[in-house]
C-alpha positions as CSV (number, residue, x, y, z in Angstrom):
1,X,82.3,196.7,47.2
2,X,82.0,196.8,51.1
3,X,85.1,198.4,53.6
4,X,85.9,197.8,57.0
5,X,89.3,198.0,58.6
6,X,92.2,196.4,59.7
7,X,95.5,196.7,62.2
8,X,96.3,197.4,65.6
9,X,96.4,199.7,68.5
10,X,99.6,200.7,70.1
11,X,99.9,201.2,74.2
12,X,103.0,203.2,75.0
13,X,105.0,202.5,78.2
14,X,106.4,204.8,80.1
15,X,106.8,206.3,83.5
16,X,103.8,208.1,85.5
17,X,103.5,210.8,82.9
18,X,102.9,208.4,80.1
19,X,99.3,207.9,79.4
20,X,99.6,203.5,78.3
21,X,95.7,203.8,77.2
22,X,96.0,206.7,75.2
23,X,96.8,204.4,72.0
24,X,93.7,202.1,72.9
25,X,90.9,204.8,73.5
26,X,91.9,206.6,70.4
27,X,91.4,203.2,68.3
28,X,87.9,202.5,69.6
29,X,86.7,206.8,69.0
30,X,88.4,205.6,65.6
31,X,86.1,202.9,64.8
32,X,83.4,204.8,66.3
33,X,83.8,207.2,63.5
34,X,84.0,205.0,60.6
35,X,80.9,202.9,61.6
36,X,79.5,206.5,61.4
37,X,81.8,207.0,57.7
38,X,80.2,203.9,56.3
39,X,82.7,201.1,57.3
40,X,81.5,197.9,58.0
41,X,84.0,196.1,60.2
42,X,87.4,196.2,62.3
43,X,89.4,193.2,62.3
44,X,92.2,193.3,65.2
45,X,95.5,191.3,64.9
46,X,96.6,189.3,68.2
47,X,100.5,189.7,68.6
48,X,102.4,189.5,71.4
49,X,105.9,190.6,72.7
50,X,106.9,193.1,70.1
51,X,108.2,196.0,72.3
52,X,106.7,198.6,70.2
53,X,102.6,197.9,72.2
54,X,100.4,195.4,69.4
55,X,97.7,194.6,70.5
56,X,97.7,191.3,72.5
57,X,94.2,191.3,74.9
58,X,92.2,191.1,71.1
59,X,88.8,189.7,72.3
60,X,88.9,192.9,75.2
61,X,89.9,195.5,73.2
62,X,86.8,194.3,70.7
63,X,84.5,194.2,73.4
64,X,85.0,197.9,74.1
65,X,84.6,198.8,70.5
66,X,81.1,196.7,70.6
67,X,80.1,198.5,73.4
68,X,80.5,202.2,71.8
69,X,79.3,200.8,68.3
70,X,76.0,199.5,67.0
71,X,76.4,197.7,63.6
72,X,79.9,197.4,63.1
73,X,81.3,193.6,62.8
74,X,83.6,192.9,65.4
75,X,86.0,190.8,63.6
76,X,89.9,189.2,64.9
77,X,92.7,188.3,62.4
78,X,93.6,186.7,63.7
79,X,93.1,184.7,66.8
80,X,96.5,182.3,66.8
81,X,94.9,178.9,68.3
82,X,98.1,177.0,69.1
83,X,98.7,179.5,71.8
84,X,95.2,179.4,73.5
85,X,93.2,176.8,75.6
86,X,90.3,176.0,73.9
87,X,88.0,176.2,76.5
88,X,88.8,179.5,78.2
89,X,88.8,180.7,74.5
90,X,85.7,179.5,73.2
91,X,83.8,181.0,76.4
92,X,85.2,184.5,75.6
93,X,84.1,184.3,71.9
94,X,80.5,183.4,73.2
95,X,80.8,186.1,75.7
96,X,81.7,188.6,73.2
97,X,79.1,187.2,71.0
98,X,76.5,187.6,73.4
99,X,77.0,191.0,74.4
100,X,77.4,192.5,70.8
101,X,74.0,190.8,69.7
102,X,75.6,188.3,66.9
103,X,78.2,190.7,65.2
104,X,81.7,188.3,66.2
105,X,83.5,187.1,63.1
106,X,86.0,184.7,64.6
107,X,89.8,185.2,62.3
108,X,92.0,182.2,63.2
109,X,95.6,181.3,62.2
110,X,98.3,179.2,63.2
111,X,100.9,182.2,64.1
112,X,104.0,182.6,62.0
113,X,106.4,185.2,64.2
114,X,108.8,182.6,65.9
115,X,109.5,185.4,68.4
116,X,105.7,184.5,69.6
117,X,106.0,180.9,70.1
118,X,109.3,180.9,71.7
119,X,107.8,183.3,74.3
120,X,105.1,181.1,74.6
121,X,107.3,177.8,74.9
122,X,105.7,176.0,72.3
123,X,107.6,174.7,69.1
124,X,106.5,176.1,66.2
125,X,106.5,172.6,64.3
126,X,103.4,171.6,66.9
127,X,101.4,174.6,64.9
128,X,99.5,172.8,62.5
129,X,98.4,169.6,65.1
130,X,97.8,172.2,68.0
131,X,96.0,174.9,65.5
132,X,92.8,171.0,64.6
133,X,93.0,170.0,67.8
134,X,92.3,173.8,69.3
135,X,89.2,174.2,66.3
136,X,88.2,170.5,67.1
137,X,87.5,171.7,71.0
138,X,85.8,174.6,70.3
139,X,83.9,173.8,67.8
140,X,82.6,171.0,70.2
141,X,81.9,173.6,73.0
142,X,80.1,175.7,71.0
143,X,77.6,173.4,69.9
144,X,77.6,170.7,72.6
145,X,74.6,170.9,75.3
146,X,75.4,168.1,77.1
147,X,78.5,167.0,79.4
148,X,81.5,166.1,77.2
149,X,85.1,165.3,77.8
150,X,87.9,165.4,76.0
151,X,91.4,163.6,75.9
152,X,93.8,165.4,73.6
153,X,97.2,165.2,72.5
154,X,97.7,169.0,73.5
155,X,94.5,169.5,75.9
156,X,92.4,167.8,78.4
157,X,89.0,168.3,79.6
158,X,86.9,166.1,81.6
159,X,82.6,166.5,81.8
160,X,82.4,169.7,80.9
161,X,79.6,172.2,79.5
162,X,80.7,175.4,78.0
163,X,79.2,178.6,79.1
164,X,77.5,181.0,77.7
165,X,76.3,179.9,74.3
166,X,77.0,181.6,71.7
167,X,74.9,184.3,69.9
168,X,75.0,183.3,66.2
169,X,74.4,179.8,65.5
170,X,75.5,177.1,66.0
171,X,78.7,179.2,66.6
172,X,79.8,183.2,65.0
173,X,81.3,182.9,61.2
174,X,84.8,181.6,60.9
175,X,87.6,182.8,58.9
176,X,90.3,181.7,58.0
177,X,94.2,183.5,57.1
178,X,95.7,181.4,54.5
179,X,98.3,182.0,51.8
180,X,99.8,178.6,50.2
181,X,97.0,176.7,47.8
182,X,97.1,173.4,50.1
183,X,96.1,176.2,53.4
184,X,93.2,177.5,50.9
185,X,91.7,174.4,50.2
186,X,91.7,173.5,53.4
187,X,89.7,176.8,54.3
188,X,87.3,175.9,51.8
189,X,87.0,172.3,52.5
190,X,86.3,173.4,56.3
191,X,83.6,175.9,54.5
192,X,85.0,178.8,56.1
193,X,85.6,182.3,54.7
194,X,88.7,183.4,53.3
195,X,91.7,185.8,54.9
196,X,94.1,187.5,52.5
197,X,97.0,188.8,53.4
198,X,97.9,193.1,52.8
199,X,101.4,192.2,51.3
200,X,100.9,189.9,48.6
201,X,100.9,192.0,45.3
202,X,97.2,192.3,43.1
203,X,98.3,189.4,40.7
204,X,98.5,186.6,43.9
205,X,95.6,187.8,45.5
206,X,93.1,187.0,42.0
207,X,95.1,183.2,42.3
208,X,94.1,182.7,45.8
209,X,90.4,183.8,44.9
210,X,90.3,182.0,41.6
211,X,91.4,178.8,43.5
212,X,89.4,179.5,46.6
213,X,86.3,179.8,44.2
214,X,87.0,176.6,42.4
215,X,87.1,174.8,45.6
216,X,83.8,175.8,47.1
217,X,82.3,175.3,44.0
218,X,84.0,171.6,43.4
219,X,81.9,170.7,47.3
220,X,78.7,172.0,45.6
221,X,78.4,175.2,47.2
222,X,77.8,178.4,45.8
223,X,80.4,181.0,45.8
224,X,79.7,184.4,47.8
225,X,82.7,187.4,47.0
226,X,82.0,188.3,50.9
227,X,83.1,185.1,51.8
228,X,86.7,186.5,50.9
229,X,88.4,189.7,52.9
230,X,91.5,190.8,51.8
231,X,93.3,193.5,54.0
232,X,95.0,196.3,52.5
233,X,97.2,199.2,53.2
234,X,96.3,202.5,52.6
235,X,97.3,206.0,52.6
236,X,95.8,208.6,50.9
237,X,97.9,211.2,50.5
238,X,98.6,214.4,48.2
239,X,101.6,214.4,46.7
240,X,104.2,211.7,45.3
241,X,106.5,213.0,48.4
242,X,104.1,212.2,50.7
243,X,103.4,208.6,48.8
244,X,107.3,208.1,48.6
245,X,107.8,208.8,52.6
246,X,104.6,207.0,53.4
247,X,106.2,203.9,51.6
248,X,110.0,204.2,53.0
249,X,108.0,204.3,56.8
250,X,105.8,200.9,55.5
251,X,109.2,199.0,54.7
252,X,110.8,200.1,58.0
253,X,107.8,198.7,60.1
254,X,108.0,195.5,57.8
255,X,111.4,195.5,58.4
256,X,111.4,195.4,62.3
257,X,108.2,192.3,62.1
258,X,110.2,190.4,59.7
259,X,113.6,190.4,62.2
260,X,110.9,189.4,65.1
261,X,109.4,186.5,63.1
262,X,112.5,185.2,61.6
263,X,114.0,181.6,63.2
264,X,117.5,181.7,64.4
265,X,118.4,179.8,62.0
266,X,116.7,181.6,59.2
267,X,114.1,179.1,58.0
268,X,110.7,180.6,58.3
269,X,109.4,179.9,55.3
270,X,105.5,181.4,56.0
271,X,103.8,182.6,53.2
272,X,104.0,186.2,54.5
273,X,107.6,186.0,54.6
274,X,108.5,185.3,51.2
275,X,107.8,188.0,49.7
276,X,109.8,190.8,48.0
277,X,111.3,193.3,50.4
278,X,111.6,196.0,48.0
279,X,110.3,199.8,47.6
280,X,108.5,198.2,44.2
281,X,107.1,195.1,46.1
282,X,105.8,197.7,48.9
283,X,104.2,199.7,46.7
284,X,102.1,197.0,44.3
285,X,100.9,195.9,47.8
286,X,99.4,198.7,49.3
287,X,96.6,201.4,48.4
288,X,99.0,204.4,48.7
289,X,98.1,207.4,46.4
290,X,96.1,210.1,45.6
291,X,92.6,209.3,46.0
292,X,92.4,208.6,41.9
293,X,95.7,206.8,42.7
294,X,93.9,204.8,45.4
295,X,91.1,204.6,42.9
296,X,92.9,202.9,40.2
297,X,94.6,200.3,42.5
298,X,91.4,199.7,44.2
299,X,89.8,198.5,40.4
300,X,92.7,196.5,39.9
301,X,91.9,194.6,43.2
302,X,88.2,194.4,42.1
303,X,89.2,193.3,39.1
304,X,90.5,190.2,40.0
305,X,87.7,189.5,42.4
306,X,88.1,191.2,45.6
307,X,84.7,192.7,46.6
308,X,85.3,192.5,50.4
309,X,88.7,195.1,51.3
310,X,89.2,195.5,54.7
311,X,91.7,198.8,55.1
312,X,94.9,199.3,57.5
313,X,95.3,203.2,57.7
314,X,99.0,204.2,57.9
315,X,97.5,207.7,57.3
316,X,95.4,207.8,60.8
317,X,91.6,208.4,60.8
318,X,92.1,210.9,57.9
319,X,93.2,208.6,55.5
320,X,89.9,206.6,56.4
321,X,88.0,209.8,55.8
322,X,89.2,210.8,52.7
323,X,89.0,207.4,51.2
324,X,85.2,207.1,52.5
325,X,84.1,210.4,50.7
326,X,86.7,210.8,48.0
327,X,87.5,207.0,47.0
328,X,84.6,205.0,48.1
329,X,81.4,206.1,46.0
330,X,83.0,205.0,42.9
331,X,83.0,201.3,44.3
332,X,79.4,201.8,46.0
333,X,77.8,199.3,43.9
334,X,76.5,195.7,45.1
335,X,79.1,193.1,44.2
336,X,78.9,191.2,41.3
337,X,78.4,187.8,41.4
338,X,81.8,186.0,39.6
């Protein structure tokens, strides 16, 4: 199996005694250490206009981390396309690209937290049209040398060439966040890889590979377990008191995204928000344990064809040491092909 992580920073505000950055530099000295632990990645959520300091600047906050790293995968997820213009978006990627020497792997969604569009001004019924036409214009500015234009129902552009190119050709690998079987075949009729949410419980997340498998294989391509990434929480802790506290404090934080991405009128029916909101539901989702806790879950997860787990530490940096030296070496082995 192969590890990287997943999550957020937090910038605190505050008056003139507050240090705002403090948040940020401690998650790039964070994934400084576990490129030096082993880890392979860090995939950084985009959210915006939560109160509580997510990250929202993504593609800058990576950029630091590529400059203090050598080998890590710089990796979003995800990038919400109905809120971006194409263009200005698809130069940063290439920039980002560039200066990391190929290691951007590009995480795109459509957004699901109605707080987030309404900010923005944009319907959230105009997701799914503005999320193709979004992909359609960067995918054309990434691989177009010559003068093009574009007339849109969301965006315009008229004889341009995008700047730089990118570093991995013809553009850096897509993926894809996706839930609902429809949203998975379209990931694997687009022949992208494969996001996984951390909350849906083991059973769910071997349904969405299962199917995601059968439909690269039904387009005549072969299957790769790295294609897939599914994010995970995880604590290791050690003691069921800590496990129990570490759980109550995961609900609470679900708790306060779920009221922010809930409609007014109470009909967000995302896949991420139909699930169980229970201590038991919280639990079956998450990698919270002792590290032979962790260990067994972990299996489980491998079990039903998860070979790619990228790790959201409610634990802090220790929890990503401990499960690096006291987890890890039990799933060290090169994933089998399914």
């Amino acid at each position: 199996m192969r590890f990287g992580l997943f999550g957020s920073a937090q910038a605190k505000r505050g008056g003139p005694d507050v240090d705002s950055g403090a948040g940020f530099r401690e998650f790039v000295e964070n994934n400084v250490k576990a490129e030096a632990l082993g880890y392979v990645s860090s995939f950084v959520v985009e959210h915006h206009f939560t109160g509580f300091g997510q990250i929202s600047a993504t593609l800058n906050l990576l950029t630091w981390v590529g400059a203090r790293t050598k080998t890590l995968r710089l990796g979003t997820a995800v990038i919400t396309l109905p809120w971006h213009n194409p263009v200005l978006l698809a130069e940063q990627v290439a920039t980002i690209d560039l200066l990391s020497g190929g290691r951007l792997d590009f995480g795109i969604g459509q957004g699901y937290r109605h707080n987030e569009f309404a900010g923005f001004c944009i319907p959230m019924e105009e997701a799914d049209q503005r999320f193709d036409e979004c992909l359609e214009v960067m995918l054309k500015a990434w691989t177009s040398d010559r003068p093009w234009s574009h007339r849109g129902k969301y965006f315009q552009f008229d004889n341009v060439v995008v700047e730089p190119p990118t570093f991995q050709k013809p553009h850096p690998p897509l993926w894809m966040g996706a839930g609902r079987p429809q949203s998975i075949k379209k990931v694997a009729e687009l022949g992208y890889n494969l996001l996984l949410d951390q909350f849906a419980p083991i059973e769910q997340i071997g349904e969405r590979i299962a199917l995601y498998k059968a439909e690269v294989a039904a387009r005549g391509r072969r299957f790769d377990p790295m294609q897939v990434a599914v994010t995970r929480s995880v604590n290791v802790v050690k003691t069921a008191a800590e496990r129990q506290k570490a759980l109550e404090t995961r609900m609470a934080a679900r708790e306060r995204v779920h009221n922010l991405a809930q409609r007014p009128d109470g009909q967000n029916k995302s896949t991420i928000m139909t699930y169980a909101h229970t201590l038991e539901a919280a639990e079956a989702g998450a990698l919270y344990g002792t590290p032979d806790e962790v260990a067994a879950k972990l299996q489980r997860l491998r079990d039903v064809g998860a070979e790619y787990v990228l790790l959201n530490s409610t634990g802090g940096f220790e929890t990503l040491r401990r499960f690096a030296e006291e987890v890890r070496p039990a799933f060290a082995g090169e994933p089998a092909l399914r």
